[in-house]
C-alpha positions as CSV (number, residue, x, y, z in Angstrom):
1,X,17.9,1.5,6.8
2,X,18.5,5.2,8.6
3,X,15.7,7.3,10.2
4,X,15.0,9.2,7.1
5,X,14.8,6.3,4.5
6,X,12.4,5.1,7.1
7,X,10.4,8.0,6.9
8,X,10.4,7.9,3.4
9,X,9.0,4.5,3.0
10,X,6.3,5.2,5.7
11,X,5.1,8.2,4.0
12,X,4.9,6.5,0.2
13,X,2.6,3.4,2.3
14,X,0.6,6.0,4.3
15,X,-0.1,7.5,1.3
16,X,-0.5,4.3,-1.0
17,X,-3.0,3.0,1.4
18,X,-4.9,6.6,1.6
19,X,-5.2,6.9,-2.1
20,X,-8.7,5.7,-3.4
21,X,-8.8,2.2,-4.9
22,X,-10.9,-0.6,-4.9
23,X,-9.6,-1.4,-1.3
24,X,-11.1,1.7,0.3
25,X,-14.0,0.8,-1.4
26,X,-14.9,-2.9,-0.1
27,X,-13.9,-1.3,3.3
28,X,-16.2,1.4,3.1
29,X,-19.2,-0.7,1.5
30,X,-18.6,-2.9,4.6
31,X,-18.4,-0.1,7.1
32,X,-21.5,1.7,5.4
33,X,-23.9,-1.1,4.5
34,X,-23.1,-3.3,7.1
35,X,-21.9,-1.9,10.1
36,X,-18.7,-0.8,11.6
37,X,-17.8,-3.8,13.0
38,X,-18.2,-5.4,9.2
39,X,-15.9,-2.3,8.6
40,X,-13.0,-3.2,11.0
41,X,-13.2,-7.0,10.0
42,X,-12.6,-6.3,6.9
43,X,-9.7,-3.7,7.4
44,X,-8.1,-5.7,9.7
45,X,-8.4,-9.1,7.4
46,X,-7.2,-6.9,4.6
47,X,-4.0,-5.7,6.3
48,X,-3.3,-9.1,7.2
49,X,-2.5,-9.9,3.5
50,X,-0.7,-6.9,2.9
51,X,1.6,-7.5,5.5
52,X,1.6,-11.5,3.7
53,X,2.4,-10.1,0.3
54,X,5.2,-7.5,1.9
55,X,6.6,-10.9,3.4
56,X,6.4,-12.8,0.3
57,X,8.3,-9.9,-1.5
58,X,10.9,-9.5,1.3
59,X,11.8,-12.9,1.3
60,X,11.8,-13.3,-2.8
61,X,13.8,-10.4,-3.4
62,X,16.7,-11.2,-0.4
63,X,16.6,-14.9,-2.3
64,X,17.1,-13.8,-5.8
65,X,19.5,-11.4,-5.1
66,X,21.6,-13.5,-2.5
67,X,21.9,-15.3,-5.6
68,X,22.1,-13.0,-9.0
69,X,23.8,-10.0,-6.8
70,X,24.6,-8.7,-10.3
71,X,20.8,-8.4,-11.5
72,X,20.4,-5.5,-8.3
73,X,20.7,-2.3,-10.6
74,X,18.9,-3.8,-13.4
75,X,15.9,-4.9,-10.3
76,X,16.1,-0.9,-9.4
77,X,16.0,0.5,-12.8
78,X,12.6,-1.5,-13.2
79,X,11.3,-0.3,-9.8
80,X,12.5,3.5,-10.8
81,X,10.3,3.2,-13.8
82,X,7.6,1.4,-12.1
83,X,7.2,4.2,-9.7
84,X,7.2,6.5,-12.2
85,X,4.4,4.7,-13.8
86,X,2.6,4.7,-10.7
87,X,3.1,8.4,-10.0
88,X,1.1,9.1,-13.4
89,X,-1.7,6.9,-12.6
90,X,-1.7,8.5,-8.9
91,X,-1.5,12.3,-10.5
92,X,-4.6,11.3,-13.0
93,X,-6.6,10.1,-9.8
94,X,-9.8,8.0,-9.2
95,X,-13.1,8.6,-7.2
96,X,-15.1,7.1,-4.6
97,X,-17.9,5.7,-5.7
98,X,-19.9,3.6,-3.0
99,X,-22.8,1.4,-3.8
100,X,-25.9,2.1,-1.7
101,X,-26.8,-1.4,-0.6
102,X,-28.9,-0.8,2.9
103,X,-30.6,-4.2,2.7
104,X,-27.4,-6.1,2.0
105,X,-25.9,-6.2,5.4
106,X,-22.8,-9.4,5.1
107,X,-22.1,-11.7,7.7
108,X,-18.6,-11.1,10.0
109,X,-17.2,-13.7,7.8
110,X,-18.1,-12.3,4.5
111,X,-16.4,-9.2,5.7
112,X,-13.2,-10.5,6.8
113,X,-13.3,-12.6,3.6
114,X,-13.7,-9.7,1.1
115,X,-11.0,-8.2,2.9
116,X,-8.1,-11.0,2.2
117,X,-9.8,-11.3,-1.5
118,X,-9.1,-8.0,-2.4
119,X,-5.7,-8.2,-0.8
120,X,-4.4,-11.8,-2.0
121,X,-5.6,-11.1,-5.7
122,X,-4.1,-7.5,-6.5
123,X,-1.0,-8.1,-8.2
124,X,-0.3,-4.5,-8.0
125,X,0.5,-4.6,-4.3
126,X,3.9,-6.9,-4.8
127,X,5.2,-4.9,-7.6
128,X,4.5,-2.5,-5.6
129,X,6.5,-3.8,-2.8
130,X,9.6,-4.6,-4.9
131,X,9.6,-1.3,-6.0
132,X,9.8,0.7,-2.8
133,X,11.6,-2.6,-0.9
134,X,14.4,-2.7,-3.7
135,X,16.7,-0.5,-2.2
136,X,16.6,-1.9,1.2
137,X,17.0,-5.6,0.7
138,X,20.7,-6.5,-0.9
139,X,22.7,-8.8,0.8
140,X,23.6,-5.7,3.6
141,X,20.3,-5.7,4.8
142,X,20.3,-7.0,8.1
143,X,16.8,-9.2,10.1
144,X,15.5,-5.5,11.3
145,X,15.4,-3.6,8.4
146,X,13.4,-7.0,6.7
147,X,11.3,-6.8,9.6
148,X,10.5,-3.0,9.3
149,X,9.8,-3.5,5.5
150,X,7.2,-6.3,6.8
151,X,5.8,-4.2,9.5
152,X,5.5,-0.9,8.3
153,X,3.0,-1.3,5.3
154,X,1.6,-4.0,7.2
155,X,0.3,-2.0,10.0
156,X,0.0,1.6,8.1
157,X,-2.8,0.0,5.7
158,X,-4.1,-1.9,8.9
159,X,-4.8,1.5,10.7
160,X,-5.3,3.4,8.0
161,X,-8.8,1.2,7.2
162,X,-9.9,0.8,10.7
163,X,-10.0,4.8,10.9
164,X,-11.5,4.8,7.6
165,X,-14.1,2.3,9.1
166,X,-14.4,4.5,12.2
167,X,-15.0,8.2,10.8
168,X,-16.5,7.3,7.6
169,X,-19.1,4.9,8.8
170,X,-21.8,7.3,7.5
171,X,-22.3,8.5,4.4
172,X,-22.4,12.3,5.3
173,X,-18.0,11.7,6.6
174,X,-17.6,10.8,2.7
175,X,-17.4,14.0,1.8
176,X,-14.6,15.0,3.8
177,X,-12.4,11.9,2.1
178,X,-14.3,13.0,-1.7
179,X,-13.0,16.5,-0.5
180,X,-8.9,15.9,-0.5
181,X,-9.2,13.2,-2.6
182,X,-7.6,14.8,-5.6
183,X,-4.5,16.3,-3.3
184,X,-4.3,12.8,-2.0
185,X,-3.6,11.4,-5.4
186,X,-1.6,14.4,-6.5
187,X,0.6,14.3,-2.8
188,X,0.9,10.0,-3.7
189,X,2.2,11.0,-6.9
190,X,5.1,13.5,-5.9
191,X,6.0,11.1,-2.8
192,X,6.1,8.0,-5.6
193,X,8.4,10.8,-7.7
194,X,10.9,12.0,-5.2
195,X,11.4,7.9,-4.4
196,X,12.2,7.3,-7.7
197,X,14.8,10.1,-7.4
198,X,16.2,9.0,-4.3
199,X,16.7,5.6,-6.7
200,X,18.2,7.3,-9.2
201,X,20.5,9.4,-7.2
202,X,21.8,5.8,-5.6
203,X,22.5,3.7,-8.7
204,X,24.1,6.7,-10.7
205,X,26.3,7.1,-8.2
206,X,27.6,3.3,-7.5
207,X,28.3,3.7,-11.1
C-alpha cells in the first residue's frame, strides 16, 4: 500500500465514522445525558470493536483468498457495487436526532457497554471493511499494510468520537455538527465514489 492509497482509505474512514448514524448517536446521548466521561467510555469501547471487526475482516479475506486466489476480481466487483450502494445511501443523508433524557444519567459500565453493542452488532461495518480492504489484501500484501488496514479505522473512529464527546457535550455544539451534516454525507458519498473508481480502474486493467 503507497502513500496515496493510504490517504485514500484514511479519508473514506474519517469520513465513514463522521457521517451521522446510530453510532454518533449512542455517543452523543452518552456525552449529553450523562456526562463526558460517559461520552469517552463509550467512544473509546466503541472503537475497540471497530478496530475487532477490521481484524476479523483482515484476517478472513487474506484466508479466503490465500485459498480461492481466483474469486479476487469477483470479491472486488461486489465491493465496487457495494460502495456504490453506499454512496447513495450517504448522498440521501440522515439526521441527528438526540433524545433528551436529563434524569437518565448510565453508569461507566453501561456506557462502555453500549459502545461495543452498537459496534459488535452492525453488520454494515464488515461489509464495509471488505469493501474498502479488498484491494489491499491478496496474497502481495505484506504484515504492514494488514496492520495499517487494522489501525487506521481503528483509531480514526476512536478519535473521531472522543472529539465528538469533547465539543459536543452540550446541546447548543449540536448545531454546528446538524450544520455540515448534509455536506458530510454528500462529501462520504463522492469519497465512497471515486474508491469505487479507483476499483474499477484496477480490475479493468488486469484484464
Amino acid at each position: 500500500m503507497n502513500f496515496v492509497e493510504w490517504l485514500t482509505l484514511l479519508l473514506v474512514c474519517t469520513l465513514g465514522a463522521v457521517s451521522p448514524g446510530p453510532s454518533l448517536l449512542v455517543v452523543l446521548n452518552q456525552a449529553l445525558n450523562g456526562s463526558r466521561v460517559h461520552g469517552l467510555l463509550t467512544a473509546v469501547s466503541h472503537g475497540a470493536m471497530v478496530g475487532v471487526w477490521a481484524l476479523l475482516t483482515v484476517i478472513g479475506l487474506s484466508q479466503l483468498l490465500a485459498t480461492l486466489p481466483w474469486i479476487e476480481p469477483l470479491l472486488t466487483m461486489v465491493a465496487i457495487l457495494y460502495l456504490l450502494f453506499m454512496a447513495k445511501g450517504a448522498w440521501a443523508g440522515g439526521s441527528v436526532q438526540v433524545d433528551a433524557q436529563t434524569n437518565a444519567k448510565t453508569s461507566y459500565w453501561q456506557a462502555i457497554r453500549d459502545g461495543a453493542v452498537i459496534a459488535t452488532f452492525n453488520p454494515k461495518l464488515m461489509l464495509f471493511f471488505i469493501a474498502i480492504f479488498a484491494p489491499f489484501v491478496g496474497p502481495e500484501a505484506d504484515f504492514a499494510t494488514k496492520a495499517l488496514l487494522v489501525t487506521t479505522p481503528w483509531l480514526t473512529d476512536t478519535l473521531w468520537y472522543i472529539a465528538v464527546s469533547v465539543m459536543l457535550s452540550s446541546r447548543q455544539s449540536l448545531s454546528v455538527l446538524t450544520r455540515y451534516e448534509s455536506p458530510i454525507n454528500k462529501g462520504m458519498a463522492v469519497a465512497l465514489i471515486l474508491l469505487a473508481s479507483v476499483m474499477f480502474y484496477g480490475l479493468i486493467s488486469q484484464l
